[in-house]
matplotlib code that plots the C-alpha trace (Angstrom):
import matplotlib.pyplot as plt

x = [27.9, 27.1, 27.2, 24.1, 21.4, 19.3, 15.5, 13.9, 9.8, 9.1, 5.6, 5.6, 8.0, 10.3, 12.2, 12.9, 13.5, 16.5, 17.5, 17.2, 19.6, 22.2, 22.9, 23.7, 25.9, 27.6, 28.7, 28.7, 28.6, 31.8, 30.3, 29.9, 26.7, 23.9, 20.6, 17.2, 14.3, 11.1, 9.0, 5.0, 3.7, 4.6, 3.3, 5.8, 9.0, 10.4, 11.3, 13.3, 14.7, 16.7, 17.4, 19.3, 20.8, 22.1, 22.6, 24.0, 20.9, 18.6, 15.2, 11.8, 8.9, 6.7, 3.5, 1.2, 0.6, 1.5, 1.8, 4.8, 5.3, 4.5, 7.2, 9.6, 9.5, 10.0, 13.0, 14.5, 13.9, 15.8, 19.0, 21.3, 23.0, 23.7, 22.3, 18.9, 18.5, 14.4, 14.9, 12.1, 12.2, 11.8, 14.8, 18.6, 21.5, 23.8, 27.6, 28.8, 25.1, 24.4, 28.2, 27.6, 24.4, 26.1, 28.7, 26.2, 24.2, 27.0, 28.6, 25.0, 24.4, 21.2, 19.8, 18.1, 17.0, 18.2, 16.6, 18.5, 17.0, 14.9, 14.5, 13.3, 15.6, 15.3, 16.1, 12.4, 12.8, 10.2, 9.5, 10.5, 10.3, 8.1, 5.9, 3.9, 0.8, -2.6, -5.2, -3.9, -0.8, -1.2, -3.3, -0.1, 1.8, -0.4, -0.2, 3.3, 3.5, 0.8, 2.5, 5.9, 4.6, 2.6, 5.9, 3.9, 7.0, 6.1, 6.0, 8.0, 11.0, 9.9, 10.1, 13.6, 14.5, 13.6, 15.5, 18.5, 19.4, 20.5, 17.6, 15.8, 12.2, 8.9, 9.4, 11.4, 10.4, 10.3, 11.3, 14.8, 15.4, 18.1, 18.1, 19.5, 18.4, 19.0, 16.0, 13.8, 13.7, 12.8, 9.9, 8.1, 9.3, 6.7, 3.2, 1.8, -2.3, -1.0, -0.6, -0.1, -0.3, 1.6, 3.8, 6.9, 5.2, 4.5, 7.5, 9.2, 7.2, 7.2, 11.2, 10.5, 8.4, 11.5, 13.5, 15.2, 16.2, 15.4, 17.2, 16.8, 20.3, 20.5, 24.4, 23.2, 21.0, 18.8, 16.9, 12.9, 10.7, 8.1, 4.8, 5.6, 3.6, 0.2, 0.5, -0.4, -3.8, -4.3, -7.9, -6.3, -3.7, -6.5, -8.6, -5.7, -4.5, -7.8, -7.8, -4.6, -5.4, -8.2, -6.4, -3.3, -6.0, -8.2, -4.2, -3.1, -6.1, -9.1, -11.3, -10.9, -11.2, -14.9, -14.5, -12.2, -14.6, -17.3, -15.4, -14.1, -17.8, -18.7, -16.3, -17.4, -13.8, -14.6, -13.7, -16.4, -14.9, -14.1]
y = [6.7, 9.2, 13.0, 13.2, 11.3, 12.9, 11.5, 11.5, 11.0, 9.8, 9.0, 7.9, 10.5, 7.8, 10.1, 13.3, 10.9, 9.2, 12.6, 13.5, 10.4, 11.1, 14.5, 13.5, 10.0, 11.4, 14.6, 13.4, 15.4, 15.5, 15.0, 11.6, 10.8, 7.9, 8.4, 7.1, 6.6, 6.4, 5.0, 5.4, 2.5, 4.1, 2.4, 3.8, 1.7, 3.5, 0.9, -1.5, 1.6, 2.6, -1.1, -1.1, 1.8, 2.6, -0.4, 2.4, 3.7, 2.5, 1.6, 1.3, 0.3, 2.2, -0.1, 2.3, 6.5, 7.4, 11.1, 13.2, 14.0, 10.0, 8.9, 11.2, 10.2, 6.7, 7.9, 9.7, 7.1, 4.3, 6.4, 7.8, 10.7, 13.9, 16.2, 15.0, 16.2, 16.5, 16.4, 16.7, 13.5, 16.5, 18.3, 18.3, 19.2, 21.5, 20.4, 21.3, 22.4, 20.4, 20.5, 24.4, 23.8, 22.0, 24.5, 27.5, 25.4, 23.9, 27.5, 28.9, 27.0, 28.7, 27.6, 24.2, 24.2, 26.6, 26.2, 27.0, 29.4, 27.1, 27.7, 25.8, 24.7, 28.3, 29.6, 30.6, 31.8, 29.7, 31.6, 28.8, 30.5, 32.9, 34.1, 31.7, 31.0, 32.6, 34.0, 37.4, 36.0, 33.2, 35.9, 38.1, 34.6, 33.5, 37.4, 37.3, 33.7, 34.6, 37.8, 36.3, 33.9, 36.1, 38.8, 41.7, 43.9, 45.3, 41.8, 40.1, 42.3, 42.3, 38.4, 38.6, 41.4, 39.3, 36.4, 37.9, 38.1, 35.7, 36.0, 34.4, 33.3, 31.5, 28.4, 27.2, 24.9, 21.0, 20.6, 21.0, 21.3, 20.5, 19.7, 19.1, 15.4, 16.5, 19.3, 17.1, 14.4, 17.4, 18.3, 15.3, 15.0, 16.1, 15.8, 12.9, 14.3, 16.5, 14.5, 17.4, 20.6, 22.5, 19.7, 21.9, 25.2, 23.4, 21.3, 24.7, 26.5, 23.1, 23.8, 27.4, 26.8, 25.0, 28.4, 27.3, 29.3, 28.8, 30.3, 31.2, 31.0, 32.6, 31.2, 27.8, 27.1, 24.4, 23.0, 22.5, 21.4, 21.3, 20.1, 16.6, 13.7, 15.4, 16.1, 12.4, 12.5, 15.7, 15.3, 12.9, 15.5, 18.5, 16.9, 16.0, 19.1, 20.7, 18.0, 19.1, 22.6, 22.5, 20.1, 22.9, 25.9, 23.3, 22.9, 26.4, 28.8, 26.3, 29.8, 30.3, 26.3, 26.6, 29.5, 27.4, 24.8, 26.9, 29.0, 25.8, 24.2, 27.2, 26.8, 23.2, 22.4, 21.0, 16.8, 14.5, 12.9, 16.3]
z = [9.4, 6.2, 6.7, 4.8, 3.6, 0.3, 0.9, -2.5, -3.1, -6.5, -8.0, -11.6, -12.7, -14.3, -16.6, -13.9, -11.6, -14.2, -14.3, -10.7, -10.0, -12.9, -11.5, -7.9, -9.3, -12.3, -10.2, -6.3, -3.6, -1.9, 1.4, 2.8, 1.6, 0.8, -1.7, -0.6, -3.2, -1.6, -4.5, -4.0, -6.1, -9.3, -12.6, -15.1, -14.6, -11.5, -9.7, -11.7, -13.3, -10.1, -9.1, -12.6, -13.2, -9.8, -7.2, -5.0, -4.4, -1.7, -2.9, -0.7, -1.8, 0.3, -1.4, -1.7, -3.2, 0.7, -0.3, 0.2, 4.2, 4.9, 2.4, 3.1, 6.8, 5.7, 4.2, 7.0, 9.2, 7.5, 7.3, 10.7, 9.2, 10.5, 7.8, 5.5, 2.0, 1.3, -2.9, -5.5, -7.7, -10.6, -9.5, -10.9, -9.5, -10.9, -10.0, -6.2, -5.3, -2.1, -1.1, -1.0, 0.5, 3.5, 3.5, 4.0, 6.7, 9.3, 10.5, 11.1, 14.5, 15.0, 11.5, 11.7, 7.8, 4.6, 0.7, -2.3, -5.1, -7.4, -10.9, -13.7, -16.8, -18.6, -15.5, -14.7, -10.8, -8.3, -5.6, -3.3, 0.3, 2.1, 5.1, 7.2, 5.6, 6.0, 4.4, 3.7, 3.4, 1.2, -1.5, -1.5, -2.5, -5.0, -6.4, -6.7, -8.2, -10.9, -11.4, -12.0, -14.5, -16.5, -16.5, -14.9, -14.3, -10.8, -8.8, -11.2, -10.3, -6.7, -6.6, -8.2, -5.9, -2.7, -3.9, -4.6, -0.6, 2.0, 4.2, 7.3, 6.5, 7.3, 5.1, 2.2, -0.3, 0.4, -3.2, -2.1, 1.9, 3.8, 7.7, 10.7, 11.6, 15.4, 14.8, 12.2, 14.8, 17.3, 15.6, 14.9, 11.2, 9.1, 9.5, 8.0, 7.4, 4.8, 1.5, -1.0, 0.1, 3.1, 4.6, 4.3, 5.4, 8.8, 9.1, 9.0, 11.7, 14.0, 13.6, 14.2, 17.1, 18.9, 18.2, 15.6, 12.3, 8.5, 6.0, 2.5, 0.1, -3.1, -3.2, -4.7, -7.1, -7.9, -11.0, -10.8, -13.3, -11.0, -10.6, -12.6, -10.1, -10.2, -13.9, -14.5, -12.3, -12.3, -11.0, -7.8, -7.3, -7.2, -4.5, -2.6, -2.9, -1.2, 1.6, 2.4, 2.3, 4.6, 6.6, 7.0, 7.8, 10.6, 12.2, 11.9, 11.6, 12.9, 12.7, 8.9, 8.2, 8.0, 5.5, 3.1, 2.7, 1.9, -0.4, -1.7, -2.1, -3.4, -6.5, -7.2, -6.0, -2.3, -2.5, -2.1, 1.3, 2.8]

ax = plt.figure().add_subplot(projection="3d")
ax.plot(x, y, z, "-o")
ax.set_aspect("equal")
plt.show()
């Protein structure tokens, strides 16, 4: 049995994903390991791309857009390691970064999951972790995110002051997440009514819930691009977005769900089937 299996969701991201897949075969991770592609029906090659260029990597066909939390469970549940990887199909990995990953993880018995500091190729910090979201909460996120991006020095420097520490946190980012199998099986793996939006916020507080630990590490480092799937229906990827939204606020704040959709019909932005 593998120490680790690395569970990756692509959607017709056929060149990250290439990318994705060089970094983790040209410079393996020196843990026992095994790479799972969950492919969502993608139209740009995907498939045959992986069956080619790397044999050694597990393929399923999931046969339909199932969303992220659905495929991912499919993932975790064909594979019987200790350790699961949760890996953006838009991410790269710099050389060593999972094994340090691991290395950071196994001592800390009373951490069930720990992120890595996400950045894009120009080194762009992600803020990739965070509080438990709410409303107030999710405003100060969205302040600091906007803020970053646009340079504003105040909450730009406070988002690369906060991610300079080893710290206990809320949630870390699905883009890169690694887990205890024993505590993702314990919490129901991740919840499959959330297609776009929130699945790795609540995975975390289900894990949370069972007093466990998640843990933020600025000690390894982690390329994002970010954002790649829903930049090729970007209109699919915004409704889903919403339905996943008001489907995370009716689970975890059912007395502010009402207020999200008419904030949301209010913008035009509320979908059609909500």
């Amino acid at each position: 049995m593998t120490e680790l299996a690395i569970v990756i969701v692509s959607y017709n991201t056929r060149p990250e994903l290439e990318a994705c897949l060089a970094s983790l075969v040209d410079d393996a991770p020196a843990i026992s390991h095994e790479i799972v592609v969950v492919d969502n029906a993608s139209s740009d090659g995907s498939p045959a791309a992986v069956r080619t260029r790397w044999p050694q990597v597990t393929l399923i066909d999931a046969g339909d857009n199932l969303g992220f939390a659905r495929a991912t469970n499919l993932g975790i549940r064909a594979t019987t390691s200790r350790l699961v990887l949760l890996l953006n199909s838009d991410t790269v990995s710099p050389p060593k970064a999972i094994d340090r990953l691991v290395e950071v993880l196994l001592p800390r018995g009373d951490v069930a999951v720990v992120g890595p500091r996400l950045a894009d190729a120009n080194g762009r910090l992600e803020v990739s972790f965070g509080p438990m979201i709410s409303p107030v909460a999710e405003l100060w996120q969205k302040c600091l995110v906007r803020g970053h991006a646009r340079g504003t020095p105040v909450l730009a420097g406070l988002v690369d002051r906060r991610a300079r520490s080893e710290r206990l946190v809320d949630w870390v980012s699905g883009a890169c997440l690694l887990v205890r199998r024993a505590d993702a099986v314990a919490a129901g793996l991740l919840d499959e009514r959330f297609f776009l939006y929130g699945e790795d916020v609540d995975f975390c507080a289900a894990i949370r819930r069972l007093g466990r630990h998640v843990l933020f590490t600025p000690v390894v480092k982690m390329v994002h691009h970010g954002g790649r799937s829903g930049a090729h229906a970007p209109a699919t990827a915004s409704a889903a977005y919403r339905r996943s939204h008001l489907a995370f606020y009716q689970k975890h704040h059912p007395a502010w769900h009402p207020v999200l959709r008419t904030y949301l019909r209010l913008r035009g932005k509320l979908p059609a089937d909500a």
